[in-house]
C-alpha positions as CSV (number, residue, x, y, z in Angstrom):
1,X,0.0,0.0,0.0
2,X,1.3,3.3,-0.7
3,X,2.2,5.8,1.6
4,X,-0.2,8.2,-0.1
5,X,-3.1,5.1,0.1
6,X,-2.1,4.8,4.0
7,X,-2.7,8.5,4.4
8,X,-5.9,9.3,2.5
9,X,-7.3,6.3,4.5
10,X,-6.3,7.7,8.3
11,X,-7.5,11.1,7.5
12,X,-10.5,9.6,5.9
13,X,-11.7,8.8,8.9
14,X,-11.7,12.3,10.7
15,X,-14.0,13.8,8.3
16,X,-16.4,11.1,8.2
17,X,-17.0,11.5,12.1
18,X,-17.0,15.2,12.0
19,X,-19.4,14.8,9.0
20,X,-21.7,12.8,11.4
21,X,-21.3,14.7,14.5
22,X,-22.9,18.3,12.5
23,X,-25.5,15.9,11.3
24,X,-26.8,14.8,14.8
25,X,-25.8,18.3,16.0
26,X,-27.8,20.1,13.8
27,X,-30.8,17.3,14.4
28,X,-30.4,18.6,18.1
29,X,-30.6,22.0,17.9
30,X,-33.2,22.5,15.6
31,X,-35.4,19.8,17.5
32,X,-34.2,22.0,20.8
33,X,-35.1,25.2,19.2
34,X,-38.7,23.6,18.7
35,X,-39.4,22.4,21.6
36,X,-38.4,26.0,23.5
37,X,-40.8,27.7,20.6
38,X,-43.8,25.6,21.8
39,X,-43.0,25.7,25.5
40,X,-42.1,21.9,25.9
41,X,-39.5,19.8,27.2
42,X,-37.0,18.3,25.5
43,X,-37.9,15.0,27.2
């Protein structure tokens, strides 16, 4: 496997969670910005 391969595959990995945490993050927030527009709980 290349070095370049090697690389591209470790730092793959980085952006894929970040990718997913703003996905759930923004899910959050605009579910929390909901619930505090209708006077409800989150839970």
């Amino acid at each position: 496997m290349s070095s370049f391969a090697l690389s591209a595959y470790i730092l793959m990995w980085p952006v894929i969670v970040a990718i997913v945490l703003f996905v759930i993050s923004r899910a959050f927030f605009r579910e929390w910005a909901e619930a505090r527009r209708n006077g409800e709980g989150m839970i």
